[in-house]
C-alpha positions in Angstrom: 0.0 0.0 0.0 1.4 3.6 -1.0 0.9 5.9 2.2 1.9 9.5 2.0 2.0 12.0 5.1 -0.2 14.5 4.5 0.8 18.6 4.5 -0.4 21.2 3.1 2.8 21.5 1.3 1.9 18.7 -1.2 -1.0 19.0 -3.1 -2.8 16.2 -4.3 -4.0 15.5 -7.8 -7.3 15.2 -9.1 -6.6 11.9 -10.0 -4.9 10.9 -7.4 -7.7 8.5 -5.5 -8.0 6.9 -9.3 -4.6 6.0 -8.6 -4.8 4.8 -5.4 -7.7 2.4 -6.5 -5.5 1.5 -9.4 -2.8 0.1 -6.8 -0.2 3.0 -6.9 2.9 1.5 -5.2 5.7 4.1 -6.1 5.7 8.1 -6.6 7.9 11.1 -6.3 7.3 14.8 -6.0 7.0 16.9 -8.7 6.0 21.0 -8.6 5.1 20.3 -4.7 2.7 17.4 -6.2 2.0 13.8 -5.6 3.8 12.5 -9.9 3.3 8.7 -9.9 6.1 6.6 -10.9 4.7 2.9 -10.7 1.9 0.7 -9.9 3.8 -2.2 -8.9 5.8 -4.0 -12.3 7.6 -1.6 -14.0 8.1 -4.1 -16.7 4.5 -4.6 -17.5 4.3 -0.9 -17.8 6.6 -0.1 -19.7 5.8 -2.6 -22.5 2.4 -1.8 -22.0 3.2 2.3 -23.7 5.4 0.3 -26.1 2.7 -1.7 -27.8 0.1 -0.7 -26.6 -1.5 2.1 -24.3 -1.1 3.7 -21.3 -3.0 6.3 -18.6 -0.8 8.5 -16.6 -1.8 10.6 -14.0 0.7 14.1 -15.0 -1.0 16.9 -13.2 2.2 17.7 -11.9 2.5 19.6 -15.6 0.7 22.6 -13.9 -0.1 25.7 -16.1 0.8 28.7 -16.0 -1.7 31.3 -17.5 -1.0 34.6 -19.2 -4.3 36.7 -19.5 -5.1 40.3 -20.3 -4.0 42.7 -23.5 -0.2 42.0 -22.9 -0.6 38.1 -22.5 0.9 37.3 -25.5 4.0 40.0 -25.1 4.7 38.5 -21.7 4.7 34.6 -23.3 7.1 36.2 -25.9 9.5 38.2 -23.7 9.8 34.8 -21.3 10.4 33.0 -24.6 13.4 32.8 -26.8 11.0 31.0 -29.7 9.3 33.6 -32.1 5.8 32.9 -31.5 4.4 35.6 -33.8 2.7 33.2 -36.4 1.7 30.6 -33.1 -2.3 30.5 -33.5 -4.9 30.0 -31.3 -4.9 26.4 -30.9 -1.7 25.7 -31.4 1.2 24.8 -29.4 4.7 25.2 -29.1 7.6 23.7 -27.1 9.4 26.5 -25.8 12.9 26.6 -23.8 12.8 28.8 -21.0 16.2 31.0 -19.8 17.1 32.9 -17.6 19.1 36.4 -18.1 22.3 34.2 -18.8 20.7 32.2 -21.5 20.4 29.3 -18.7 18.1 26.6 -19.2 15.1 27.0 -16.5 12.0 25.5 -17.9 10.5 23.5 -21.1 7.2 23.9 -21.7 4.2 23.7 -23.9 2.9 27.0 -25.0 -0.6 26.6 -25.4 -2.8 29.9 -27.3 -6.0 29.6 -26.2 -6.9 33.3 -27.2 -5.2 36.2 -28.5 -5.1 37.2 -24.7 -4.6 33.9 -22.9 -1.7 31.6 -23.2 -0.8 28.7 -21.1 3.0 27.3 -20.3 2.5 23.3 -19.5 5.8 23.8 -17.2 8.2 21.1 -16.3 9.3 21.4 -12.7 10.4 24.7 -11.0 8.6 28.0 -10.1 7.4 29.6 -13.6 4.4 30.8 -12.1 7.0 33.5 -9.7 9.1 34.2 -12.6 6.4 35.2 -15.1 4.4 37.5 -12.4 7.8 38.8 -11.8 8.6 39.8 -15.4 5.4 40.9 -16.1 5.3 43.2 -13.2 9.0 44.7 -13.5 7.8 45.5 -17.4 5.1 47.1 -16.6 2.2 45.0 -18.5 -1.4 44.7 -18.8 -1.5 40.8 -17.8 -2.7 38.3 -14.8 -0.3 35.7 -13.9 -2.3 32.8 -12.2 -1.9 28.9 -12.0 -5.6 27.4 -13.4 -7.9 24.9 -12.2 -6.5 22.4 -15.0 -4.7 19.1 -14.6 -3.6 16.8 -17.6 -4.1 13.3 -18.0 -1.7 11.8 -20.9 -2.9 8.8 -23.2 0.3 7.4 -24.2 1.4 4.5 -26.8 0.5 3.3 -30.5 -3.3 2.5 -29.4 -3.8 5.7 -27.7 -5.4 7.5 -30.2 -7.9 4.8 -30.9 -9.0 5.2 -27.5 -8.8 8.8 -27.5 -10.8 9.1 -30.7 -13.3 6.4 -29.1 -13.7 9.0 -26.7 -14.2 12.0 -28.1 -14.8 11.4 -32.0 -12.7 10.7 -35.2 -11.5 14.4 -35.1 -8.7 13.7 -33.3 -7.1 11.9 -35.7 -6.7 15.1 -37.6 -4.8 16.8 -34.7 -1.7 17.9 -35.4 1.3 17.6 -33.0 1.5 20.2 -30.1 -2.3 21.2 -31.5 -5.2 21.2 -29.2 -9.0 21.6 -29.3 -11.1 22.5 -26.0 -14.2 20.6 -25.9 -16.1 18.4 -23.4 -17.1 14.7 -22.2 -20.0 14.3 -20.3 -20.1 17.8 -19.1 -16.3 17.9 -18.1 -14.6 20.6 -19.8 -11.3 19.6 -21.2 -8.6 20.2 -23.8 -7.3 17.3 -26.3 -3.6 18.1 -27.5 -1.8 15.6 -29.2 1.4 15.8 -27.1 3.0 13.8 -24.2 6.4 12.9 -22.6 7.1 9.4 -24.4 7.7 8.8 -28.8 5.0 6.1 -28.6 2.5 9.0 -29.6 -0.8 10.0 -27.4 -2.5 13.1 -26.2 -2.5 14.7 -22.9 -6.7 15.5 -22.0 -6.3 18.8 -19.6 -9.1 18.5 -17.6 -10.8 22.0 -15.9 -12.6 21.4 -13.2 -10.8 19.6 -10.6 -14.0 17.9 -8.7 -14.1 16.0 -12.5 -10.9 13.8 -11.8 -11.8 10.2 -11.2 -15.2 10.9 -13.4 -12.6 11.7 -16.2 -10.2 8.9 -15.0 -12.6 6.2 -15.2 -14.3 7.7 -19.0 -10.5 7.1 -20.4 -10.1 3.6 -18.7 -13.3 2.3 -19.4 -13.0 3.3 -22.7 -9.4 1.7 -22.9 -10.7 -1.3 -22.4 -10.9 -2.6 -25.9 -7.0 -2.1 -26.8 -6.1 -3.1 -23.1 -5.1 0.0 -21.5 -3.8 0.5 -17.9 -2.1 2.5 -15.8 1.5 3.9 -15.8 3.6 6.5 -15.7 6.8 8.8 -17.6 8.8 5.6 -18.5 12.6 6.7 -17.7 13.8 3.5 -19.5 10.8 5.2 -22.9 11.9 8.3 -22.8 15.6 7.7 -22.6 15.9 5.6 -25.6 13.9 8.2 -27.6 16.1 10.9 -26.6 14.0 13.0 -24.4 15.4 15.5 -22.1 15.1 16.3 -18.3 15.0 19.8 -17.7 16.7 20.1 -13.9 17.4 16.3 -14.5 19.6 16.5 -17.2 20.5 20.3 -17.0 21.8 21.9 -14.5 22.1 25.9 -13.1 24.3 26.4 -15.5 23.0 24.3 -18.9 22.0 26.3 -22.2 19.3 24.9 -24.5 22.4 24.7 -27.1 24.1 22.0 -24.7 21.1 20.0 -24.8 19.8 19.7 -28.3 17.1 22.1 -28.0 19.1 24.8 -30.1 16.4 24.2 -33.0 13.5 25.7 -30.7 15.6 29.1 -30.2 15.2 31.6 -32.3 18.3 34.2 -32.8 16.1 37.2 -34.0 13.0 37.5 -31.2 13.2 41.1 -30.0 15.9 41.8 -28.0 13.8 42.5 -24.9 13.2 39.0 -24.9 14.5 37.4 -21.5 18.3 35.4 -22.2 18.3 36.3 -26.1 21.2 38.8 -25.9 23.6 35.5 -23.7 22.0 32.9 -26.0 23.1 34.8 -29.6 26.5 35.1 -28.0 26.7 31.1 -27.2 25.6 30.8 -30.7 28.2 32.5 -32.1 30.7 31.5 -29.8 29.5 27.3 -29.8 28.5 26.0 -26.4 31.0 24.0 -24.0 29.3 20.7 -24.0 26.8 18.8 -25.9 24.7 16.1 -24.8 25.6 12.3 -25.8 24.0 9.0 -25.3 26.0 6.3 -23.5 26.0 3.2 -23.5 27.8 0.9 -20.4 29.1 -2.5 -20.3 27.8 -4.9 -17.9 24.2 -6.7 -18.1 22.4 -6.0 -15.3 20.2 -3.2 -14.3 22.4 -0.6 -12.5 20.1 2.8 -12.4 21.7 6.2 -11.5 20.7 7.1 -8.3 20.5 10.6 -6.5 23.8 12.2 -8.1 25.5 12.9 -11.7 28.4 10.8 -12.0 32.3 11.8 -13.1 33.1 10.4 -16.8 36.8 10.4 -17.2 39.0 9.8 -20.7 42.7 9.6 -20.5 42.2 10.2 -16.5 40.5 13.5 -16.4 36.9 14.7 -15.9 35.4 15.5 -19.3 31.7 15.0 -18.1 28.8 14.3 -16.6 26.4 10.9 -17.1 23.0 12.9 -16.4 21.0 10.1 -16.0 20.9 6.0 -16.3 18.3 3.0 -16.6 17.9 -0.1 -18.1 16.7 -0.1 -21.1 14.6 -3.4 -22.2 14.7 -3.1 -25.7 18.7 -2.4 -25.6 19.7 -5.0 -23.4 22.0 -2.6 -21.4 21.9 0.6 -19.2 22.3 3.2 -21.0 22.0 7.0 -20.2 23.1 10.7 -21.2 26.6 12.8 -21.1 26.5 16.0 -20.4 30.3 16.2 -21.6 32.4 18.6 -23.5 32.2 19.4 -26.9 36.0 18.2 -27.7 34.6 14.5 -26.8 32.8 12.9 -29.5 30.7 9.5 -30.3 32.7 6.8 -30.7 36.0 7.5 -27.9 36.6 5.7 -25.2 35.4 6.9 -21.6 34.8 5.9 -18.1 31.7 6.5 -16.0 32.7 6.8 -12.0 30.0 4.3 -10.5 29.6 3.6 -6.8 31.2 0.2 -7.5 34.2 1.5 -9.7 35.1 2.4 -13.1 32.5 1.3 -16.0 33.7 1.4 -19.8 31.0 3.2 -22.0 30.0 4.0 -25.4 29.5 7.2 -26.7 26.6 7.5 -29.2 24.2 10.0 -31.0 21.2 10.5 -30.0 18.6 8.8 -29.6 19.1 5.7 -29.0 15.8 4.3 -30.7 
């Protein structure tokens, strides 16, 4: 049985007594919320988004919501992405940064007006930093966090089930698109989007008291191709190449280090926050790039709570970011975080709790 101590501090989700009843065994925290991380066989689950398809419980992705006349300024100063063709119901995936063209955030952008935009934010405190801009600038916006809480449909069946649900129109959504619409009187938005390459849609759900009512619409639904509960697969989204922002990055990451360079734009006005830092990285090439590794040995050997030290010719040239067992691979493989002199193919050594372990250097992804 999965117990939490209750606080005030950590929110649950509206799904989270679906989860329970589902057998929720493992969970971390994520955006001061209850993210669930298994129900029990990891295995099972993960094959399950490979071949078939999957419920997760992500309300963790909490929005952010720009409203008023300067709404859509604000989402472009906080973004180094030119989002002056983005139309309302579209979305875009955005890489947040700081003044120092640091890494911070990467979310969906999601128009749902010419005077309401949501970020879907990974995990830190977007919500301060956009009041914060907004106010320092001067503008005529509301920064508030939403009653709305996603619940992704992940794998190759998901958008039978999704379509099952809500109609063959679907089909027709295009990737990071959305349409708001309801299900039995639960207001909702359908995006094709989600944290896994399997393919899905993440239903935002807006009225909180809706949660296991929505929850057991998509699981009854399901039933058909087999669905069931799960969760972000590390093992999933590592072999598709996926990265962890404040997982993979660190305070001091650009989006250039991580392969996210293709979702900056150079020429955004200059009042947009980071853009000044990130032209000059651009011109100058960042320090390290991001690599896939993979390490000898043949049993599952996860990172834990820590980056670990990869060495060539005895000397730090890196980081490995993260590590899990991938299924389909047959090995543990993860990310480095390594300099930009090191490329794939040379030799190098990851510092693991039991000792040195050779490695591979590869492009990524690995799938």
């Amino acid at each position: 049985m999965f117990t939490v101590h209750p606080t005030a501090r950590l929110r649950p989700s509206p799904f989270y007594e679906a989860t329970l009843a589902e057998g929720l065994q493992t969970a971390s925290v994520y955006n001061r919320m209850i993210m669930p991380a298994s129900y029990g066989d990891r295995e099972a689950e993960y094959w399950r988004l490979i071949n078939g398809v999957s419920m997760w419980d992500v309300a963790v992705e909490r929005q952010v919501q720009l409203t008023g006349p300067d709404a859509g300024r604000l989402a472009q100063i906080l973004s180094p992405r030119d989002l002056s063709k983005c139309k309302v119901g579209q979305g875009k995936y955005v890489a947040l940064c700081n003044h120092d063209g640091v890494l911070i955030n990467d979310p969906i952008l999601l128009k749902l007006d010419e005077d309401r935009y949501w970020f879907s934010i990974a995990d830190s405190d977007i919500w301060f930093w956009a009041r914060a801009i907004g106010a320092e600038r001067g503008l005529r916006v509301k920064v508030e966090e939403p009653d709305v809480s996603p619940l992704a449909v992940q794998g190759p069946k998901a958008e039978d089930v999704v379509a099952s649900i809500f109609g063959d129109w679907v089909r027709g959504v295009k990737y990071f698109w959305f349409r708001e619409t309801e299900i039995e009187g639960i207001p909702v938005a359908v995006q094709r989007s989600g944290w896994s390459k399997q393919g899905g849609f993440e239903i935002y759900l807006k009225d909180r008291s809706k949660g296991t009512q929505l929850w057991n619409i998509v699981r009854e639904a399901g039933q058909p191709w087999g669905i069931g509960p799960g969760a972000p697969t590390s093992a999933e989204r590592t072999e598709s190449g996926l990265v962890s922002c404040g997982g993979d990055t660190d305070d001091t990451t650009n989006p250039f280090e991580v392969r996210l360079g293709k979702y900056v734009d150079l020429d955004v006005p200059d009042d947009t926050i980071g853009i000044q830092a990130l032209r000059r990285i651009a011109a100058d090439g960042p320090r390290r790039h991001q690599l896939g590794l993979v390490l000898e040995g043949n049993r599952p050997d996860p990172l834990k709570f820590a980056w670990e030290d990869i060495r060539s010719g005895g000397r730090k040239v890196g980081d490995m970011t993260n590590c899990v067992w991938s299924p389909r691979m047959q090995a543990n493989i993860g990310y480095a975080l390594i300099s930009s002199a090191i490329t794939p193919g040379m030799p190098v050594e990851v510092m693991r709790a039991g000792g040195a372990v050779k490695a591979r250097l590869v492009e990524l992804p690995f799938l």
